[in-house]
PyMOL CGO cylinders between C-alpha atoms (Angstrom):
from pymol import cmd
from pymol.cgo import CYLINDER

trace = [
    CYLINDER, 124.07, 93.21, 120.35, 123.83, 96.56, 118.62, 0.3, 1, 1, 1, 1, 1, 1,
    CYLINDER, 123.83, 96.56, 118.62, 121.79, 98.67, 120.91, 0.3, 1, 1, 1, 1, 1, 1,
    CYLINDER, 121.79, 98.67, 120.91, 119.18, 101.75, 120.31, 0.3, 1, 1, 1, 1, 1, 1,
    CYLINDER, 119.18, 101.75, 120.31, 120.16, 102.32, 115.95, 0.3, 1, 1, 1, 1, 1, 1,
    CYLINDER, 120.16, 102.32, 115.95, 117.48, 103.66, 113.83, 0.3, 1, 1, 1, 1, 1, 1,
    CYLINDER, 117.48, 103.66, 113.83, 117.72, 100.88, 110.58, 0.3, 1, 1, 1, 1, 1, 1,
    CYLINDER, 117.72, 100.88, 110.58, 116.69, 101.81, 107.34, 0.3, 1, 1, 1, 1, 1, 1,
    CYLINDER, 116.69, 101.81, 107.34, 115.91, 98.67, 105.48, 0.3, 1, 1, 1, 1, 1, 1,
    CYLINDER, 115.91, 98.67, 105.48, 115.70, 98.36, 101.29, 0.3, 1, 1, 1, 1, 1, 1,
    CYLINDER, 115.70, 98.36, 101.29, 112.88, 95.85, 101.19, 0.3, 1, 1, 1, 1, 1, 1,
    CYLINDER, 112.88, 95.85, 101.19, 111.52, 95.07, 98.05, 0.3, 1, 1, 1, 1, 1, 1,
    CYLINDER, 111.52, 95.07, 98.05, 109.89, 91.73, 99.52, 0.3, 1, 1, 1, 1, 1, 1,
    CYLINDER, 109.89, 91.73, 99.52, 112.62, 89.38, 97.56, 0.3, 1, 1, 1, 1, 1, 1,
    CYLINDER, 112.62, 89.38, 97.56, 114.48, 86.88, 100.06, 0.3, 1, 1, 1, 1, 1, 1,
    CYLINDER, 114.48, 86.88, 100.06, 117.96, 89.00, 100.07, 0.3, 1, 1, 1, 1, 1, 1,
    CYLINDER, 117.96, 89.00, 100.07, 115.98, 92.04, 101.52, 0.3, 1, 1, 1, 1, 1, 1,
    CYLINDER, 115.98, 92.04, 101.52, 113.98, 89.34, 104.53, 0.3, 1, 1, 1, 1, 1, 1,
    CYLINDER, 113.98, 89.34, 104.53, 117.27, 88.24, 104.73, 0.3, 1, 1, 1, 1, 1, 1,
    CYLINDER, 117.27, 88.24, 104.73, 118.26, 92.06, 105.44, 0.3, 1, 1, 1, 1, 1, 1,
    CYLINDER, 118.26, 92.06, 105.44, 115.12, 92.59, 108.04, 0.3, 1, 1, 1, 1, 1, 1,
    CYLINDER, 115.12, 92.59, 108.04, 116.00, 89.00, 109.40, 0.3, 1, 1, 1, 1, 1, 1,
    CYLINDER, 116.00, 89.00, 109.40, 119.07, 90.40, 110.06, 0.3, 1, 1, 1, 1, 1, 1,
    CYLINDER, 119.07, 90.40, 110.06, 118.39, 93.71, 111.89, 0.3, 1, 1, 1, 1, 1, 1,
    CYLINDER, 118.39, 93.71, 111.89, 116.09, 91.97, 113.76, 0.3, 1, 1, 1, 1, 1, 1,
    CYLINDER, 116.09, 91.97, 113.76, 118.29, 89.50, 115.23, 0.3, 1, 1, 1, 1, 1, 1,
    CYLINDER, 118.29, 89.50, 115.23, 121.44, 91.85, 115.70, 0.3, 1, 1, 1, 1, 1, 1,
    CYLINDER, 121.44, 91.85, 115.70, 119.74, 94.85, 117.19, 0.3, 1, 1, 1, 1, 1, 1,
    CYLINDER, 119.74, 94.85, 117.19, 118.47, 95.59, 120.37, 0.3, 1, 1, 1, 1, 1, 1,
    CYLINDER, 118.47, 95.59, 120.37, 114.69, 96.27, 120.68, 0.3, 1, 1, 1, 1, 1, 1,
    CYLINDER, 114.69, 96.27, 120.68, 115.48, 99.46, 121.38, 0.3, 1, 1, 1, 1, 1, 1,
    CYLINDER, 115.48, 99.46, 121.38, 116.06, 100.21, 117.51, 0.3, 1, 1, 1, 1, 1, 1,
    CYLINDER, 116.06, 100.21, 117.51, 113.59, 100.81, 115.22, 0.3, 1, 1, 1, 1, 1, 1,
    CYLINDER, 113.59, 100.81, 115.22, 113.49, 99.63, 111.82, 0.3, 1, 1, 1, 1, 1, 1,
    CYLINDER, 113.49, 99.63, 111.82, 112.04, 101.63, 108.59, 0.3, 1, 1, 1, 1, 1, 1,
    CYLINDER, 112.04, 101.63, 108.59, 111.43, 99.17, 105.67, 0.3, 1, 1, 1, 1, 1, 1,
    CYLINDER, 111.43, 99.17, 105.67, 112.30, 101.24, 102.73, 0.3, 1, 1, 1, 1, 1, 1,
    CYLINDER, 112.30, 101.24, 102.73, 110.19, 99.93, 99.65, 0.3, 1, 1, 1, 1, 1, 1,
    CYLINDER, 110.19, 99.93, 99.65, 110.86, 102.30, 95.92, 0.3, 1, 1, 1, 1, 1, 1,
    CYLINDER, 110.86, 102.30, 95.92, 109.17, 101.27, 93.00, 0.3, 1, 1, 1, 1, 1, 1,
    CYLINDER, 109.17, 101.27, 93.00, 111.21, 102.27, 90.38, 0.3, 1, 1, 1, 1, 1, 1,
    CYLINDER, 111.21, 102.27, 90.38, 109.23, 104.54, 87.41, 0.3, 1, 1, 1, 1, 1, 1,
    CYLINDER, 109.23, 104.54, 87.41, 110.34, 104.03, 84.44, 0.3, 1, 1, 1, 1, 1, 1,
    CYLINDER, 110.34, 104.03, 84.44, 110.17, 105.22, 81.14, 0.3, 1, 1, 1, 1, 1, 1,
    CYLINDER, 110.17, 105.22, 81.14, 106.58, 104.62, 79.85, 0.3, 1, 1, 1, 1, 1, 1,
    CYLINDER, 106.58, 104.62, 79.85, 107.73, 101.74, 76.81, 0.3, 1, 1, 1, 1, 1, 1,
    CYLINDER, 107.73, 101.74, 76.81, 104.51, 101.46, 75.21, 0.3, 1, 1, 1, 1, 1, 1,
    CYLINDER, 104.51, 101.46, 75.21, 104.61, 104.91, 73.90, 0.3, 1, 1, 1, 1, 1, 1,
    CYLINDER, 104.61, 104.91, 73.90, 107.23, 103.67, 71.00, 0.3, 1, 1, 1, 1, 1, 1,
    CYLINDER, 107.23, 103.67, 71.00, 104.91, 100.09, 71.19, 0.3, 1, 1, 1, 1, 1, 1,
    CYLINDER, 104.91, 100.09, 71.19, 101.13, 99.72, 71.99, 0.3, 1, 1, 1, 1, 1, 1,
    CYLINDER, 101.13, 99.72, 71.99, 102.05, 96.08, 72.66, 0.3, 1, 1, 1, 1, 1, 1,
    CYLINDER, 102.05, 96.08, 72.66, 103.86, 96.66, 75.94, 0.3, 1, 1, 1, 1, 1, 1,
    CYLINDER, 103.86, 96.66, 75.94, 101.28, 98.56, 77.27, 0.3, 1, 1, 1, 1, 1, 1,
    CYLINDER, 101.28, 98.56, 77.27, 100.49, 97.52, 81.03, 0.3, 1, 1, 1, 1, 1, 1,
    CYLINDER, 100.49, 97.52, 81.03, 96.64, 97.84, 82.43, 0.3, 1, 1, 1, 1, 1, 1,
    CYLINDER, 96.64, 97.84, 82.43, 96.57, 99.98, 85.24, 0.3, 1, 1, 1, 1, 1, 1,
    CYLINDER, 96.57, 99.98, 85.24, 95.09, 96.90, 87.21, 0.3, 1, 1, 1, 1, 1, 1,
    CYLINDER, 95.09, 96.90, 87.21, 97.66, 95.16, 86.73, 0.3, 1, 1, 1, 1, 1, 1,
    CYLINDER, 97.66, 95.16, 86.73, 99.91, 97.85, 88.36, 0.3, 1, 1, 1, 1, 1, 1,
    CYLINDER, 99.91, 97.85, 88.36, 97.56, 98.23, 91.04, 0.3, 1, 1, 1, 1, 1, 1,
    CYLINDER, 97.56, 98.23, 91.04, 97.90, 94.40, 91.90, 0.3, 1, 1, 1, 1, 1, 1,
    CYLINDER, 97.90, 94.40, 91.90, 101.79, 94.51, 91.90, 0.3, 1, 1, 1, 1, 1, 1,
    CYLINDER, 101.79, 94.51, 91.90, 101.25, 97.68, 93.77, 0.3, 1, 1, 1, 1, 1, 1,
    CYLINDER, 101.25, 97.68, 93.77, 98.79, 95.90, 96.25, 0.3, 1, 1, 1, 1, 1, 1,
    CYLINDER, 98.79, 95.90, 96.25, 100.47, 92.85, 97.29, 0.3, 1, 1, 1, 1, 1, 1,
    CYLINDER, 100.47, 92.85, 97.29, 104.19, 95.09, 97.47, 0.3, 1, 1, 1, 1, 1, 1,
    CYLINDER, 104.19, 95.09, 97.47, 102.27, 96.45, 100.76, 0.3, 1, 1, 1, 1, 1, 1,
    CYLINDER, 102.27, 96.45, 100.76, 101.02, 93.60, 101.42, 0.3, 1, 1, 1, 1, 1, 1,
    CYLINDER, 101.02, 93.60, 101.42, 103.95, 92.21, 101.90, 0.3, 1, 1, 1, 1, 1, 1,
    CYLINDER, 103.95, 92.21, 101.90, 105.63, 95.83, 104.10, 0.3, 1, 1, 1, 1, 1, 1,
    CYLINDER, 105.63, 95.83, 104.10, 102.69, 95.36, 106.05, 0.3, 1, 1, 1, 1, 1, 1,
    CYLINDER, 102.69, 95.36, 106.05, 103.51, 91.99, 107.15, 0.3, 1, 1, 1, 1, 1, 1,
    CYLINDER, 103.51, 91.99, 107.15, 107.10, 91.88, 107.71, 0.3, 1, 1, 1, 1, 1, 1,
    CYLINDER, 107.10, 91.88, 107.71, 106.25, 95.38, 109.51, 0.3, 1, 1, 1, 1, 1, 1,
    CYLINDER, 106.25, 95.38, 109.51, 104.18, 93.51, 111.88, 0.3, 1, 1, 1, 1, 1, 1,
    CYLINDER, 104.18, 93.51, 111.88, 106.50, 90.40, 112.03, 0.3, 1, 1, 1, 1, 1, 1,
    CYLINDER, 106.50, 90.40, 112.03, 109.20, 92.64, 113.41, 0.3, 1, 1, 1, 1, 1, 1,
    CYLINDER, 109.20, 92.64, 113.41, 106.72, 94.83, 115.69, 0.3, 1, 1, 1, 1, 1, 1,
    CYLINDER, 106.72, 94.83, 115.69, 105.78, 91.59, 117.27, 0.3, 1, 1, 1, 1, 1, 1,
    CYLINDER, 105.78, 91.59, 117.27, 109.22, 90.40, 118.18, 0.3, 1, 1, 1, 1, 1, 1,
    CYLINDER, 109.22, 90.40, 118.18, 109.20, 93.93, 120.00, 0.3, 1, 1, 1, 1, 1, 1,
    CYLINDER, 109.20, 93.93, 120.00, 111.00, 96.36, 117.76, 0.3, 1, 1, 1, 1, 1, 1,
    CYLINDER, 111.00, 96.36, 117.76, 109.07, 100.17, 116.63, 0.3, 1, 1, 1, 1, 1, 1,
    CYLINDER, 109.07, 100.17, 116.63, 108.64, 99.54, 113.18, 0.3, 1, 1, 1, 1, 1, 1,
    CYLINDER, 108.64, 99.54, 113.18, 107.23, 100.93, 110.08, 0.3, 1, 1, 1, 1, 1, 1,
    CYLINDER, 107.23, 100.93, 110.08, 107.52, 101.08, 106.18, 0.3, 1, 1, 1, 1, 1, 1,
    CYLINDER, 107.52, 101.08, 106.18, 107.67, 103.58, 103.35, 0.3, 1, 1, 1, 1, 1, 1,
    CYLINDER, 107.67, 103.58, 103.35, 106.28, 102.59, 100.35, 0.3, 1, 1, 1, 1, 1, 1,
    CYLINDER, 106.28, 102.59, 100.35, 108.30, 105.89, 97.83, 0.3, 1, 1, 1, 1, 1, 1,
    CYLINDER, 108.30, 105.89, 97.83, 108.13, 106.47, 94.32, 0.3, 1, 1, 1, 1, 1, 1,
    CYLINDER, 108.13, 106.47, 94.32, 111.95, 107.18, 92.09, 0.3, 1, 1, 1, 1, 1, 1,
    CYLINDER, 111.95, 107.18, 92.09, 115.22, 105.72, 92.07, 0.3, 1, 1, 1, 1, 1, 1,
    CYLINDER, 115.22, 105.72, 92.07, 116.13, 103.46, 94.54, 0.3, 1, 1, 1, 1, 1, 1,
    CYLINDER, 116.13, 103.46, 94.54, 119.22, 104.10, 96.01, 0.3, 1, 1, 1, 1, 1, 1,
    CYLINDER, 119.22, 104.10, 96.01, 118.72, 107.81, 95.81, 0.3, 1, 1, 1, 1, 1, 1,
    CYLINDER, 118.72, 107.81, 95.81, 115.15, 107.36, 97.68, 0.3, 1, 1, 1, 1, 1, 1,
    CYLINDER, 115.15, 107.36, 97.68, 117.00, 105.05, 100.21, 0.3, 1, 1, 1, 1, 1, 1,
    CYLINDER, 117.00, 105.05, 100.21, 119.51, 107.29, 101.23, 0.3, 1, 1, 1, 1, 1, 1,
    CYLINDER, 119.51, 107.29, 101.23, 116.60, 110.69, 100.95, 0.3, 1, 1, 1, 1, 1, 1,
    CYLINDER, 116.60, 110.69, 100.95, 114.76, 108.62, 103.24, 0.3, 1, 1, 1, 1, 1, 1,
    CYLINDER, 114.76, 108.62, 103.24, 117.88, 107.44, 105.78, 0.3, 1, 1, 1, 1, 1, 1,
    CYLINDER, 117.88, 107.44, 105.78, 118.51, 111.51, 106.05, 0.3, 1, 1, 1, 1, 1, 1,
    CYLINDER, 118.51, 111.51, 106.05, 114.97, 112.34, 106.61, 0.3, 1, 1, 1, 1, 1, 1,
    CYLINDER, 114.97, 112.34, 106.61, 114.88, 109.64, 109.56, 0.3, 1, 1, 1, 1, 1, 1,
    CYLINDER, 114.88, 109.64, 109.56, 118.66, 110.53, 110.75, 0.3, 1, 1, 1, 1, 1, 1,
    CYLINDER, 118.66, 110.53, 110.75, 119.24, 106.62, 110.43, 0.3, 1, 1, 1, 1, 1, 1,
    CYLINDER, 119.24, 106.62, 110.43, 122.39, 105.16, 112.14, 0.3, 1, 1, 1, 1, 1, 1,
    CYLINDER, 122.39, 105.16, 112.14, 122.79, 102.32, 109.02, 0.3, 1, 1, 1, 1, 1, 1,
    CYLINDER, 122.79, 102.32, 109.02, 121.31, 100.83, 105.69, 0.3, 1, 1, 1, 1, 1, 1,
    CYLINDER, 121.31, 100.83, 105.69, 121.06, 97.41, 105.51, 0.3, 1, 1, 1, 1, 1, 1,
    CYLINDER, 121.06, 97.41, 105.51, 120.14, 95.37, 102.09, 0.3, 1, 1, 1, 1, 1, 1,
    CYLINDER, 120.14, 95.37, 102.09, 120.20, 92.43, 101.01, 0.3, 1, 1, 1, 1, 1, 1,
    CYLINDER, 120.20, 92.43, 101.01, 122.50, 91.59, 97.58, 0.3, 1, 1, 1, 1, 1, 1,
    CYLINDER, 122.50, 91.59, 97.58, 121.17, 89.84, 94.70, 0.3, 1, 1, 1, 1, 1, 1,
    CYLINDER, 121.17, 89.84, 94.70, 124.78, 87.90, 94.41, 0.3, 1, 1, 1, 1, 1, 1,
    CYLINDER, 124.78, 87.90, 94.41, 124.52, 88.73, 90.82, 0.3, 1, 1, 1, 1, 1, 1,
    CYLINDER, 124.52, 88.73, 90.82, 128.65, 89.40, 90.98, 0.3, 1, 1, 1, 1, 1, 1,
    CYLINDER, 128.65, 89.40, 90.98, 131.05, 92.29, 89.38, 0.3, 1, 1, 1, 1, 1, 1,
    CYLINDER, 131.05, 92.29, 89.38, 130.18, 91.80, 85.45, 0.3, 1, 1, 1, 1, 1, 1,
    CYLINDER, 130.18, 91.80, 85.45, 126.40, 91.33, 85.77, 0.3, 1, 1, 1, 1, 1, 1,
    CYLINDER, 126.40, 91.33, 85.77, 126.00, 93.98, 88.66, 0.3, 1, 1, 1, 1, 1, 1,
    CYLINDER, 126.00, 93.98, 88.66, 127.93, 95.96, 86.54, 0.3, 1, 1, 1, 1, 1, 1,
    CYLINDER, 127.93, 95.96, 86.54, 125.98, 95.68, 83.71, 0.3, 1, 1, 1, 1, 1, 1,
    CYLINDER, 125.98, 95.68, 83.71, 122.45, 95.83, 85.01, 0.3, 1, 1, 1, 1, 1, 1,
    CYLINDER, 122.45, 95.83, 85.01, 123.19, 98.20, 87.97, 0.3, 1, 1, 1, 1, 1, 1,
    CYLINDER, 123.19, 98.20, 87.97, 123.07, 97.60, 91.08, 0.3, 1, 1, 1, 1, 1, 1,
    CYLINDER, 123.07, 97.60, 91.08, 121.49, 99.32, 93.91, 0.3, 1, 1, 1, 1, 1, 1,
    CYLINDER, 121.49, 99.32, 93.91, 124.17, 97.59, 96.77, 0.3, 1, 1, 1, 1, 1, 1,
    CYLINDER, 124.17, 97.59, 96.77, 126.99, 98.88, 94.84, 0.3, 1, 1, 1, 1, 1, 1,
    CYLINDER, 126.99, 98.88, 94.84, 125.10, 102.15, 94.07, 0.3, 1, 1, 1, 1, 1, 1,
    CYLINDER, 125.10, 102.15, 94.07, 124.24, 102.72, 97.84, 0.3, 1, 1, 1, 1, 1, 1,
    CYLINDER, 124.24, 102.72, 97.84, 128.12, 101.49, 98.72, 0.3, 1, 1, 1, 1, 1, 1,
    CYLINDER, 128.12, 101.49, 98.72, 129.44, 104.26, 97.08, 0.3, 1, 1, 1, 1, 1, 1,
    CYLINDER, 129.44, 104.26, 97.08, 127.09, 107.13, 97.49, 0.3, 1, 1, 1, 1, 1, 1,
    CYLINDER, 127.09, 107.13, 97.49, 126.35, 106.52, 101.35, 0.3, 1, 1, 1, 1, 1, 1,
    CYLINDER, 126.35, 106.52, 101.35, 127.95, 108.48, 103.77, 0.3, 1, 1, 1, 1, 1, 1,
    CYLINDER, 127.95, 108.48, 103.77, 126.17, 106.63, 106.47, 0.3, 1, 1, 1, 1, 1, 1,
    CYLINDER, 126.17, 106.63, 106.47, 127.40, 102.62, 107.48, 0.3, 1, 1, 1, 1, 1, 1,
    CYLINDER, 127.40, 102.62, 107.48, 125.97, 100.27, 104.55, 0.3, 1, 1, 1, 1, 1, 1,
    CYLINDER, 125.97, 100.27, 104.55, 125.63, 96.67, 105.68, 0.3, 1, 1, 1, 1, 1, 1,
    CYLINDER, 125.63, 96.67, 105.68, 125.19, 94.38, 102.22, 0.3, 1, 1, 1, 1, 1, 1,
    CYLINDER, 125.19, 94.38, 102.22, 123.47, 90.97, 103.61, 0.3, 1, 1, 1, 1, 1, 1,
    CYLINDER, 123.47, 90.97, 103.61, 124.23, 88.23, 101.18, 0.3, 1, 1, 1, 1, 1, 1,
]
cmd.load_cgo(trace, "trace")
């Protein structure tokens, strides 16, 4: 058991990140506490170049609602098995905003979860495991 480690968790509510919390939670000592780390990714407004893309803002505010939703009840899942926990909902690029927000909270690890998408695909669309893997200078534990 891994005793008294302040976890920074990249949760984006898919089962390779509860597979990340699941992880912390059952490897660390109560002692810890955990910071689910949630970034929605901006990008580059698409229906500019085609009306047809366009997204209503409800519909943003519904991804947007049930995202915390979802922090808000692993957050509690975990408080209840005894752990200090809590969750950042952040706006940017992921693994940048993970590791901003590890510094800011002078975590002890990262822990995610990988997609298993493997070298040529991960390489291809990106990958914020192998981003974080290379640009942490913290311990990085990838949960497949």
């Amino acid at each position: 058991m891994i005793k008294g480690q302040k976890i920074i968790i990249g949760f984006d509510g898919s089962e390779c990140s509860k597979k990340a919390a699941d992880y912390a939670v059952n490897n660390f000592d109560k002692k810890s506490t955990i910071y689910l780390v949630y970034v929605e990714e901006m990008v580059a407004p698409l229906y500019l170049s085609n009306p047809s893309l366009f997204i209503d803002d409800s519909v943003i505010k519904k991804i947007r609602d049930r995202t915390k939703n979802e922090l808000e009840r692993k957050t509690r899942e975990i408080t209840k098995k005894g752990f200090k926990a809590q969750y950042e909902y952040i706006e940017g690029y992921p693994p940048n905003e993970i590791l901003r927000e590890a510094k800011r909270k002078n975590a002890d690890i990262i822990i995610v979860g990988s997609r298993g998408m493997g070298k040529w695909k991960g390489s291809v669309l990106g990958s914020v495991s192998q981003t974080l893997a290379i640009m942490s200078k913290i311990p990085l534990l990838i949960i497949k």
